[in-house]
N, C-alpha and C positions, 0 to 999 in steps of 0.2 A: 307735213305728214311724217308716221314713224317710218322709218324704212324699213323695207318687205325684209324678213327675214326668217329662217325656219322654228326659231326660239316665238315669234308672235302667229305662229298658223294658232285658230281659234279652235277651240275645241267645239267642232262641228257636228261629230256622233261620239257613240261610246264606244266606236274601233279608233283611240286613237292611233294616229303614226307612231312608232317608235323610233326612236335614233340609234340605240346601243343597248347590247344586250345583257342583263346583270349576272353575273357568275359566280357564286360565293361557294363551291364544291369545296367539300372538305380536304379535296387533293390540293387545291391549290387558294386555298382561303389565305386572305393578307391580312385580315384582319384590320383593316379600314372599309366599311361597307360601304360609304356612303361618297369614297374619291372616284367612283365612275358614275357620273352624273346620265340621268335619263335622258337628260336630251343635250346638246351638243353647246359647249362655253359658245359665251359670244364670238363670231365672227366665224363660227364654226362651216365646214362645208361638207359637213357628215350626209350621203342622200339618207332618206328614210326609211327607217326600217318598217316596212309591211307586216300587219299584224294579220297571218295567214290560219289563225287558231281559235275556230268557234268557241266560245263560253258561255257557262250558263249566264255570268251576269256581267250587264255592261260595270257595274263596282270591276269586279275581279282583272276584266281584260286588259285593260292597258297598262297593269302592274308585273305580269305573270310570265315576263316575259323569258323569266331565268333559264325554265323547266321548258313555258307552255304549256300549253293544256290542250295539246295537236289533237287534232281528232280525224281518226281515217276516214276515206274515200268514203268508204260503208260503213253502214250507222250500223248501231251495236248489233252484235248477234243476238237472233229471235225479236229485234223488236220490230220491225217492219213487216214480216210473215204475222206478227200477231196483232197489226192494225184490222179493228173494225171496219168493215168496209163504209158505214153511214157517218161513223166518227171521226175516221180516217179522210172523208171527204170533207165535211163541214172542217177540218184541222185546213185540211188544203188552199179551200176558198177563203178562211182566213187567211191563211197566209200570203196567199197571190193578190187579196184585195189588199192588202196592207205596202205589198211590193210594189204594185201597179201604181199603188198613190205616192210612193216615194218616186217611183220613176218617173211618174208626169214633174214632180218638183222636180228634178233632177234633169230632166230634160229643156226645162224653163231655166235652168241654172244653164245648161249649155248656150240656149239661144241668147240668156243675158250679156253670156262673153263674147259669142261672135257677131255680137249689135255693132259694137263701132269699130270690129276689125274695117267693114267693107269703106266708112267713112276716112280711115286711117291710112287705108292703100289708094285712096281717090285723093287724098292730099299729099301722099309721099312722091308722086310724079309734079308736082309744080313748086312753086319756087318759095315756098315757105311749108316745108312739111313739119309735121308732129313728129313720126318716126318715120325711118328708115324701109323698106322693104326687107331689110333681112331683117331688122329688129321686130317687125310686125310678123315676118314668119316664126320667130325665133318666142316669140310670146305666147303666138296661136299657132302652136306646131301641133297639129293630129287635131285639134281641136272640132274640125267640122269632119272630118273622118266619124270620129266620136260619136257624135250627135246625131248623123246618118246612120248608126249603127244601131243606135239605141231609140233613135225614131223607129225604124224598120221593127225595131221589135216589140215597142210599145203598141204601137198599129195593130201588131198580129193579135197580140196576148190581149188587150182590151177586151174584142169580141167574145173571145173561150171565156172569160171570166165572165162578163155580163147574164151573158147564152148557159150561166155555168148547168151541167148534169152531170151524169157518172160517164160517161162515155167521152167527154172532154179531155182532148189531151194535149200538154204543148210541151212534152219535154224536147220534141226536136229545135224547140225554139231558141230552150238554154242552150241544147247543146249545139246550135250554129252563133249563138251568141260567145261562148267560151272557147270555139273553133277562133273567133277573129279578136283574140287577146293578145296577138303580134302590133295591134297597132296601139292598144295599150303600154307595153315595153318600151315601143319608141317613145311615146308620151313619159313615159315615168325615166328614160334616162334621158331626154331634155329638161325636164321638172325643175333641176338644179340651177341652167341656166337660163329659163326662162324666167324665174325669180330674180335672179341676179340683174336679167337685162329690163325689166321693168321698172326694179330698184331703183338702175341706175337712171332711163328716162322719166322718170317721178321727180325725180332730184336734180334733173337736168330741164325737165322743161314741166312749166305750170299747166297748160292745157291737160297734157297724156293725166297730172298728177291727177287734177280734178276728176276725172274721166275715170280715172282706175278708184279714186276713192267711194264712187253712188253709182256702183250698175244697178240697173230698175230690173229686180226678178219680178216674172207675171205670178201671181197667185195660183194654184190649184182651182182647178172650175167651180168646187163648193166653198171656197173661201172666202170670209169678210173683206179678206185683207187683199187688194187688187194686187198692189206692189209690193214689196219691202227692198231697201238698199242693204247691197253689199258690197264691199271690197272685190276686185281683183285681184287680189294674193286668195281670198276664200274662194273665192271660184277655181283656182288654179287647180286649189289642192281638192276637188270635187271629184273629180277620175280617181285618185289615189286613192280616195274612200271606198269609193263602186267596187271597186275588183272587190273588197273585202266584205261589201256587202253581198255582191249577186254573191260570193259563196256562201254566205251562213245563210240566204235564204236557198241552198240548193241544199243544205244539211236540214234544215228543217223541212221542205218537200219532200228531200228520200223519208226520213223521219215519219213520216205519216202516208206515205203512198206503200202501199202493198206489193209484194215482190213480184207476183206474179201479172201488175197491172203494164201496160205497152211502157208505158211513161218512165217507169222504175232504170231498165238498162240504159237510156238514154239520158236520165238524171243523174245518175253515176258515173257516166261518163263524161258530164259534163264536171261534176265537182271533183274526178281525176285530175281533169285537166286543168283547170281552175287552181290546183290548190298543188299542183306540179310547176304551175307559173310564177305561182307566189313564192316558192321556197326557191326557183332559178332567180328570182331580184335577189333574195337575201341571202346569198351565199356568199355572196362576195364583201355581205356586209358585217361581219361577227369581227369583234375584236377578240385581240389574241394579249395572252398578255407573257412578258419575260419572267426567266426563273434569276434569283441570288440565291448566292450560298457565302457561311462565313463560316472560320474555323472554328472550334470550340475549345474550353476546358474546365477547369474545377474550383471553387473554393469554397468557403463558411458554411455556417451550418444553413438550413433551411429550418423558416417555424412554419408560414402559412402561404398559401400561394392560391390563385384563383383571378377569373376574369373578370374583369372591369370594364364598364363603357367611360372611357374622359373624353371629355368635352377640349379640343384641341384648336386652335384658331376656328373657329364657331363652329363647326361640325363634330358629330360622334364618331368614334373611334372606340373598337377593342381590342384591352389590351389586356396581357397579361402581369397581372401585378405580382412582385415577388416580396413577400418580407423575411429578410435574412435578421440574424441576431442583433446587426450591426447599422443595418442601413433598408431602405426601401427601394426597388429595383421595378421601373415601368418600362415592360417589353411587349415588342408587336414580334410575332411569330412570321419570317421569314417565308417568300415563295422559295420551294427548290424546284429542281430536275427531277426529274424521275428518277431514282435510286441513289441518291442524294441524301446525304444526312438532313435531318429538317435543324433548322438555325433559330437562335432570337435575337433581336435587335434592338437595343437600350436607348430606350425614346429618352427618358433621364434616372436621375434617381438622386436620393435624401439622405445621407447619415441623419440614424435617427438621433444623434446630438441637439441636429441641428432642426429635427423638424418640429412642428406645433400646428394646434391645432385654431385657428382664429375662433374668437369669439365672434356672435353676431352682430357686433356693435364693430369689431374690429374687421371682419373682412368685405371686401370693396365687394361692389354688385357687378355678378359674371357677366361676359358681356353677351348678347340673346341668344339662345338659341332655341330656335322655333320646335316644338314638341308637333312631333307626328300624329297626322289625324285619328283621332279615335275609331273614324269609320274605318280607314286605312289597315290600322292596328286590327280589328274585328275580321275584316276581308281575311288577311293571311292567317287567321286562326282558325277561320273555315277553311280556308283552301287544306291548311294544315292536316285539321280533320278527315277532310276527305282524302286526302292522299294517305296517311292512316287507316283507313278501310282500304282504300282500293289496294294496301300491301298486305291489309290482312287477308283478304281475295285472292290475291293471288297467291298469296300462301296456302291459303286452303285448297285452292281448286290447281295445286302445284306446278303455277306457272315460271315461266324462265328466270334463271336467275338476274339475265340481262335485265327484264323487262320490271323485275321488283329494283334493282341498282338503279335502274334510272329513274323510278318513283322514290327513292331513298333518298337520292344526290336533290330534285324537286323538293321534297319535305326539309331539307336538312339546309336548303338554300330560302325558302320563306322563314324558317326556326331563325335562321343567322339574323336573317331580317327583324325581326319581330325581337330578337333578343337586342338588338343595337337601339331600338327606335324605340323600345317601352320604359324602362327605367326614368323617374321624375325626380327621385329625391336627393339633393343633393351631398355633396361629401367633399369638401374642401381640403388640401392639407396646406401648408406653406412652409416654404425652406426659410430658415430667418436670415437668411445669407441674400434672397435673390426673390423668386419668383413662387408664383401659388399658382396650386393645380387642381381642377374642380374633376371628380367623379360621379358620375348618375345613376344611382342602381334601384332599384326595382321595390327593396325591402330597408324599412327602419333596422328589421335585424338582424340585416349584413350591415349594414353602417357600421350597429354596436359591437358588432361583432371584429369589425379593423380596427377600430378605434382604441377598443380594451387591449388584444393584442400586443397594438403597436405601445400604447401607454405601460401596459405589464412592462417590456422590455429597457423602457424609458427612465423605470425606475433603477437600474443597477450603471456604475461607474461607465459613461460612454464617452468616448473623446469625439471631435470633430477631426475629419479628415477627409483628405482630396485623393479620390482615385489616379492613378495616371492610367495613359491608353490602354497599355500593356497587361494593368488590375483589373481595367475594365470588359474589356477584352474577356480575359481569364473566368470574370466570374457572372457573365453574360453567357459567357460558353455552357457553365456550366448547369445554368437555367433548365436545360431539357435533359441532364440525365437527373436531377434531382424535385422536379416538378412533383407535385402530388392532384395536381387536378389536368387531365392531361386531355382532354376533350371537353370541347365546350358545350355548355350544359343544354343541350336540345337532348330530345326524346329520339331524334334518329341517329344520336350517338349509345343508344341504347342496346343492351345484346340482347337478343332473342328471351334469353330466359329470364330476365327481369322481368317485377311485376308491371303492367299495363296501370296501375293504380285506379283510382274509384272514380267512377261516371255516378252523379245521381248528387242527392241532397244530405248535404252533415248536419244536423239538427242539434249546434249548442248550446247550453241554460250553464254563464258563468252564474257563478252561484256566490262568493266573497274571498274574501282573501283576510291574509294572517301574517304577522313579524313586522312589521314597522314601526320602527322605533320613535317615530315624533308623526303628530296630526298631520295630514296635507289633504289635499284634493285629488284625489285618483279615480281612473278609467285603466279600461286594457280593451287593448285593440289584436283583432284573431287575424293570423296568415294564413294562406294555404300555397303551395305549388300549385304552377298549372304551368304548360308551356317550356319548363323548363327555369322557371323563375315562380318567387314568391310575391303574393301581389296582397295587399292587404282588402280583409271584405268586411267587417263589424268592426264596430267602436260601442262598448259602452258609455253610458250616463256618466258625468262625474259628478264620482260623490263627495260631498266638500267637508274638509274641517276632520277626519277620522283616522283611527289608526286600525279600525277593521271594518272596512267596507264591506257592503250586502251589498249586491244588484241585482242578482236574480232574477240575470235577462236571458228569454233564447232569441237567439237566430237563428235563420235557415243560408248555409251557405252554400253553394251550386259547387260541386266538384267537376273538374278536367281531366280526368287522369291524376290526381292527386293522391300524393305517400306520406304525408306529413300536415299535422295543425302545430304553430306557433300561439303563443299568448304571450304580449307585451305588455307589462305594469308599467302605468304612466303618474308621474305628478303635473297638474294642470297648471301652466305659467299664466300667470296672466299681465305681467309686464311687457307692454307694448315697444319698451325700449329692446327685449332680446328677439326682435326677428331677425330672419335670416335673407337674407340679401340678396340671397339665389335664386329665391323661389317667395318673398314676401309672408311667411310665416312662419308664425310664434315659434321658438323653440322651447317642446316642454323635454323633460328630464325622463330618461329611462330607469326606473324603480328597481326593476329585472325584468328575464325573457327564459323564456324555456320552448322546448318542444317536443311534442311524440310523433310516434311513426303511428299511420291511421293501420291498423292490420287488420283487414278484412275477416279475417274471423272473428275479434273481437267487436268490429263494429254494427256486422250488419247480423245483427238481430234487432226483433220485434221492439227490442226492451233498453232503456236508457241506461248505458252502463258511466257510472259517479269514478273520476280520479282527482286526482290531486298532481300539481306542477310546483316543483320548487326550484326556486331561484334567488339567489341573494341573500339567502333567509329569510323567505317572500314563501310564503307558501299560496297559490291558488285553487281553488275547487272548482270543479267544471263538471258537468254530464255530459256527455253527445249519444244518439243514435244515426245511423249513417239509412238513408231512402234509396233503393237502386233507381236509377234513370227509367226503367222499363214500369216500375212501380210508380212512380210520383209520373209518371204516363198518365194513368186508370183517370176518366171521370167519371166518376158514380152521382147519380142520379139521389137530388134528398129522397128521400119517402115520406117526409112531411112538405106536402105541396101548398101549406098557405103563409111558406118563406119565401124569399128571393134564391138564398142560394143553394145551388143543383137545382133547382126549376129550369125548364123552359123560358128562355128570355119572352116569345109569343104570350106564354100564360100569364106572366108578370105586368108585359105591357097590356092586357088586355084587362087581367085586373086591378091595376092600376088606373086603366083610361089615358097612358101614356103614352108618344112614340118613342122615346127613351125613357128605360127602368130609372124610379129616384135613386135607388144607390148608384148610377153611375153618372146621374148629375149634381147630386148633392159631392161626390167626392171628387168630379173635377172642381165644379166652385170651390170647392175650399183647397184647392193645388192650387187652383190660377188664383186664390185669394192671399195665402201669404206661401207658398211652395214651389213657386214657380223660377224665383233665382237661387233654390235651398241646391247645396252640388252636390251631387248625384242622388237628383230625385229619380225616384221610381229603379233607380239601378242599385239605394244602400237598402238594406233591410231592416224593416221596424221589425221593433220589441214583436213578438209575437203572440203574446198574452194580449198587448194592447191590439192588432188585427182581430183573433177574435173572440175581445171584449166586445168590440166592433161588429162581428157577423152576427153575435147573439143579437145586439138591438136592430139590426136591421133585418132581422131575421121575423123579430118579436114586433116591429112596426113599432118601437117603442117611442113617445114623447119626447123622450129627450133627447133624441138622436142629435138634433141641431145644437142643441146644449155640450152633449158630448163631443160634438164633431170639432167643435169652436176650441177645447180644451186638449183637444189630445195631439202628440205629438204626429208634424205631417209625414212622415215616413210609414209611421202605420196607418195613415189616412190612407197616402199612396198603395200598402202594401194589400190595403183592404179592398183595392179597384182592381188589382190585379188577380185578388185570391178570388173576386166575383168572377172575374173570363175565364180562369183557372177549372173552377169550378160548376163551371155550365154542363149540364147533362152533354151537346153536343157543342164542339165550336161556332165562336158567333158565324165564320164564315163558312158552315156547314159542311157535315162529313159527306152529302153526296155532292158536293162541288170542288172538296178536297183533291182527287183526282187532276180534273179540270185545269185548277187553280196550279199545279203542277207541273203541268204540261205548258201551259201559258208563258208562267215565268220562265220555261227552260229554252223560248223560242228566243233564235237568235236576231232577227229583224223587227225592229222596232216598232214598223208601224204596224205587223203582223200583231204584234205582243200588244200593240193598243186596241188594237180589235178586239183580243181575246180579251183581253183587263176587262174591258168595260162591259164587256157582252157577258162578263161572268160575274160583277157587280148587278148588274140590272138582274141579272137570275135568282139574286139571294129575295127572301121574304121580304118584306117591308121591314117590320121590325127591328131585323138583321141590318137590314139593307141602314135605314135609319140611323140605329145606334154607331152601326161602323164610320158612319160619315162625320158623325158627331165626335165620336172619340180620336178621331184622323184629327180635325180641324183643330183638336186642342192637342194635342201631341205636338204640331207644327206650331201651334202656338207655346209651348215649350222650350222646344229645340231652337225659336228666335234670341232665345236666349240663352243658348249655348256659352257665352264668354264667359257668361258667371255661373251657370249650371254645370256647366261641363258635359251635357246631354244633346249628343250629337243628333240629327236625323234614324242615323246608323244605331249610335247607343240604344235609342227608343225603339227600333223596330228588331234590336237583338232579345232588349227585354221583354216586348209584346207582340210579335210574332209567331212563338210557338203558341203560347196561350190564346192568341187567336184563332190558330188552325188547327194546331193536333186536331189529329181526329179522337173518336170518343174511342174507349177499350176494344169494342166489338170490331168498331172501323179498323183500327190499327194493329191486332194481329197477323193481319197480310202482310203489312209491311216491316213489323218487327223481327230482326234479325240479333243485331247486338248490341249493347249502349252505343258503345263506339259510332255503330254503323247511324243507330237513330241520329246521335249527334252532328256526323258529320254532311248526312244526304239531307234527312228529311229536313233540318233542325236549319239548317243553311238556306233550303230551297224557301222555308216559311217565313226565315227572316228576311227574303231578297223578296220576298209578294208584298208585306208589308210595307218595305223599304218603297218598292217603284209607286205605291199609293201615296206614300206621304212625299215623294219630289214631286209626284203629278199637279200640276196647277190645280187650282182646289176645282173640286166635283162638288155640283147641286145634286141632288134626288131629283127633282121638278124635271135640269136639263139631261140629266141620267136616261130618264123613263121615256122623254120626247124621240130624242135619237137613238133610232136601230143600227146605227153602223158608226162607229168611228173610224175617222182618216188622221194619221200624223201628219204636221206640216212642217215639222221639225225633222232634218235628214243629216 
């Protein structure tokens, strides 16, 4: 057996434990993000750190820990005074039946641990025992305490929930339930060494081991499943969860009980004290970390300077790179003291004599490092978001300046995150004297952009030479008074009066290009900012064999807060011998790059405004018109109703004689027929002439659709299934269940949140109901194939998410405020409703429609 340890507890709900808390505050940023590991090295004897901070979504919470995402005693002001009283109920009995059924699992989890204590202490008095008497208390310390605790209060609550009416009330039951969380305390500060002493009798004697490895949990009274085996290390850690669950289902009760009902101040005082408990365990558990300081001074000139993530004995790291006239200089920015000159520290550096850049044939293959998950990466870009509104809130409504700082230090500590962990493309240099250093960054037109630089300088008389300490020293020093980019590139290093840049859609048709001096094969691929970084979104067609390429393609590219488009001129390699080692592809050549700044005046007009980008003697021709977010919102209804698209999905299938409309089975068959390993389906953008060329024939029920479908590129096949849910007069999952849907996801108890899911699936039309199950099941049929698609679960349900919920123009001017704000509340909460459907074990219609109540069995 493995031995018990806190590194193997299983991920048993979505409160996981935390060990250590992440801290990347601009005050005291090291610029290594990734050297405080979340959960504790091996051998480690860190207790747990207790995740005391309801969240909307089980994604977000067990990463969040930097900031938190606390939430007070009382639920927000005015939303509890403004609960419905009949709505407000049917919320409640979900939520207690969803509790109730964890608790009886939960309670079966108890009884499974204290099964063979009683056999354990009946052999520990004769003359071959299993363990000890203290080891058997020291394993099952509070354990039946517990149990009697929580029996006592299932007993109560059963009945009120059964019996349920308006007059029903059990908050005195929370609140003597969260009165006896002293005996929880004792349980969470033996926790440590009850792990340890089980370890050690596992390892020491084979009886206890077998015993601790298959406890028999009794099934739920409606469950198939009589038994299921678990670990004794999983049961251990079973209390430790509860404290974190009974709170987020006492934030969800206030949440939907009415201020003025008996139940309310008794429910408040219950998750007072609850969540006053939670934060006395973790006080003691924050790490702290030390300040250095080093002296400084001056030398050479500076050219170009800016942050880097390098890849450093297998983990990411940022640093600040420096390029002097002379030599290249890679520094991490020193912790200091409070009032403390801030320092750099010379991780190495290059005369550039001496440096070169490896061919892909010449340089070795880096050794792995594991790229962060795409859902992972998405999470923090909503959190991002939404902490972004909530400062623009409090800006508005001229809240504390405390209280905006510490939503700042949060944004600017997910930014740090998200800026270490995204960059893919690689950048190698090597010293011809010694060692090579790999860089990560974000954009092909930073690469080019150090590359040329460092090359320019390359060209003029350089000698090779060897710093001593004393040089080194001297011209590290002088790193921070001659810096030119002096804050790392996040948006909450932003001053107030900067622009917010563009939320909404950039609409470009590259149009051809000009100056190239001999025939090749060229494409250009478009950047934008977001985040804080450039992330590449279109690639055109390459056109082969020319010295003036047509392509005469639009996209549509999603803006983030975006100030800037790039255009990269490519020639297309096709020698298989010049990959790249780092990352397994081709390297083609940079023709030229240029860029404009997106200026909101000139873009957002009705009308395509036509420039020109020169580079290299490259000239490029482009158009864009820019779509605000609140605009490319509207679904307008066709007004020719014998099309598919802006109809009613109901009228379609009906006359059609379908339960799912043909355009959205004719265009998953042809994804899952050759699109389904294409990388980044459904997330790159087809041509948009080709989508609709597409909506005409499908519009026109025309003949050839299958002829056409078979011949056009699958990006706008894809792009054309999404511009149908796009499109739809209302969303497939209905603007009067949009609400609903809302509230469900933001519930923080799981099996509550099964209730509602499902009770608000079986509510949609058939139709609805139908197609969404259909387009679920091939979505996840997708995402199996993530390794080569690149399309995560998360990816999928970032991209169809909103398209399936927006509500329709009329729906949605209630909740329209700002881009920003759409993006970062509604736009989040549609892609976590989506997201929890497609992890769900697959859903039938048939077993949908049978069962009126869902129970989780999973806690």
């Amino acid at each position: 057996m493995e031995p018990l340890s806190h590194r193997g507890l299983p991920r048993l709900s979505w409160i996981d434990t935390l060990y250590s808390n992440f801290s990347y505050g601009a005050d005291d940023y090291d610029g290594e993000g990734n050297e405080e590991q979340k959960g504790p090295p091996e051998g480690s004897e860190t207790m747990p750190y207790i995740d005391e901070s309801p969240t909307m979504s089980p994604q977000l919470s067990a990463r969040n820990q930097g900031g938190g995402d606390s939430i007070s005693p009382n639920p927000p002001e005015g939303l509890a005074p403004g609960v419905e009283a009949g709505k407000g109920l049917e919320m409640r009995k979900l939520v207690l039946s969803g509790f109730l059924a964890s608790e009886e699992i939960y309670i079966n989890q108890l009884e499974a641990l204290l099964l063979p204590m009683k056999p354990l202490k009946a052999t520990a008095t004769t003359s071959q025992p299993v363990l000890t008497i203290q080891q058997i208390e020291t394993i099952f310390y509070k354990i039946q305490d517990i149990y009697e605790i929580h029996k006592e209060f299932y007993d109560n609550l059963c009945p009120k929930v059964q019996q349920w009416d308006s007059q029903v009330t059990m908050g005195h039951l929370f609140q003597k339930l969260a009165s006896q969380l002293g005996v929880y305390k004792a349980f969470v500060d033996n926790y440590k060494v009850a792990l340890e002493t089980a370890e050690k009798c596992s390892q020491s004697n084979n009886q206890f081991q077998k015993i601790s490895e298959e406890l028999k949990v009794k099934g739920p009274k409606d469950s198939k499943d009589s038994h299921t085996s678990v670990t004794m290390e999983a049961l251990l850690y079973k209390p430790i969860d509860r404290v974190t669950r009974s709170t987020l289902v006492l934030h969800d009760l206030l949440k939907h009980t009415p201020v003025d009902h008996p139940d309310y101040p008794l429910l408040q005082d219950a998750l007072r004290i609850s969540q006053n408990f939670l934060s006395s365990i973790n006080e003691d558990i924050d790490p702290r970390r030390t300040a250095v300081t080093t002296p400084k001074g001056e030398t050479r000139q500076l050219v170009k300077d800016g942050f880097l993530v390098e890849v450093s004995e297998g983990s990411r790291k940022l640093r600040h790179v420096f390029l002097f006239t002379d030599v290249l200089l890679c520094a991490k920015l020193k912790k200091t003291s409070a009032g403390k000159h801030q320092q750099y520290d010379c991780k190495w550096y290059i005369p550039l004599a001496d440096l070169v850049f490896p061919s892909p044939e010449e340089s070795e293959a880096s050794p792995q490092v594991h790229p962060f998950p795409d859902h992972e990466l998405e999470d923090m870009k909503m959190k991002i978001s939404a902490l972004k509104s909530e400062i623009q809130k409090e800006k508005a409504n001229k809240g504390q300046s405390r209280a905006i700082e510490r939503l700042k230090k949060k944004m600017f500590e997910n930014e740090f995150l998200l800026l270490l962990n995204s960059p893919t493309i690689p950048f190698r240099i090597h010293n011809r004297n010694g060692k090579s250093y790999l860089f990560l960054l974000s954009s092909d037109y930073e690469r080019s952009e150090w590359r040329e630089a460092i090359q320019k300088l390359q060209k003029k008389d350089l000698q090779a030479f060897v710093l001593s300490s004393v040089e080194l020293q001297v011209l590290t020093g002088s790193c921070f008074k001659l810096r030119t980019v002096h804050n790392i590139p996040v948006t909450s290093n932003k001053d107030d009066d900067e622009s917010p840049g563009l939320y909404g859609f950039l609409h470009v048709i590259v149009h051809s290009a000009k100056g190239f001096k001999q025939s090749a094969n060229l494409y250009c691929t478009l950047e934008v900012d977001s985040f804080g970084y450039f992330v590449s979104k279109a690639k055109t067609r390459v056109f082969r064999d020319t010295t003036e390429p047509k392509w005469d393609e639009e996209f549509e590219i999603e803006l983030e807060g975006s100030q800037s488009l790039r255009i990269l001129c490519y020639e297309k390699c096709y020698d298989k011998t010049k990959v790249n080692k780092d990352n397994n592809e081709i390297v083609d050549k940079i023709m030229g790059k240029g860029q404009i700044q997106l200026d909101p005046q000139t873009v957002e007009t009705k009308n395509w405004h036509t420039d020109v980008i020169e580079m290299n003697g490259i000239k490029v021709e482009f158009s864009m018109k820019f779509t605000s977010r609140d605009m490319s919102l509207k679904r307008t209804p066709s007004k020719k109703q014998t099309g598919v698209f802006g109809v009613k999905i109901s009228v379609v299938t009906k006359r059609e004689r379908s339960k799912v409309p043909y355009i959205v089975r004719q265009c998953v068959e042809e994804v899952e027929k050759r699109g389904i390993e294409e990388v980044g389906i459904y997330r790159i953008s087809g041509v948009a002439t080709d989508i609709q060329a597409l909506k005409a024939v499908f519009d026109a029920n025309n003949k050839d659709i299958l002829l056409m479908l078979s011949d056009m590129d699958i990006n706008a096949i894809a792009g054309t299934l999404k511009l149908y849910f796009r499109e739809l007069p209302e969303p497939l999952l209905t603007d009067r269940l949009y609400p609903a849907f809302m509230e469900g996801i933001a519930l923080s108890d799981p099996a509550a949140k099964e209730n509602c899911m499902m009770h608000l699936l079986r509510s949609l039309p058939d139709p609805n109901l139908i197609t969404f199950l259909f387009l679920l099941e091939h979505l996840k049929r997708v995402a199996e194939k993530e390794p080569i698609n690149k399309m995560s679960l998360h990816n999928l349900a970032t991209v169809f998410g909103p398209t399936l919920l927006r509500p329709s123009e009329v729906e949605s001017k209630a909740h329209l405020t700002s881009a920003a704000d759409i993006w970062s509340h509604d736009v989040m909460a549609q892609v976590q409703v989506l997201l929890y459907y497609l992890q769900h074990p697959p859903i039938s219609f048939a077993e949908l429609k049978r069962n009126t109540l869902y129970f989780s069995t999973d806690v």
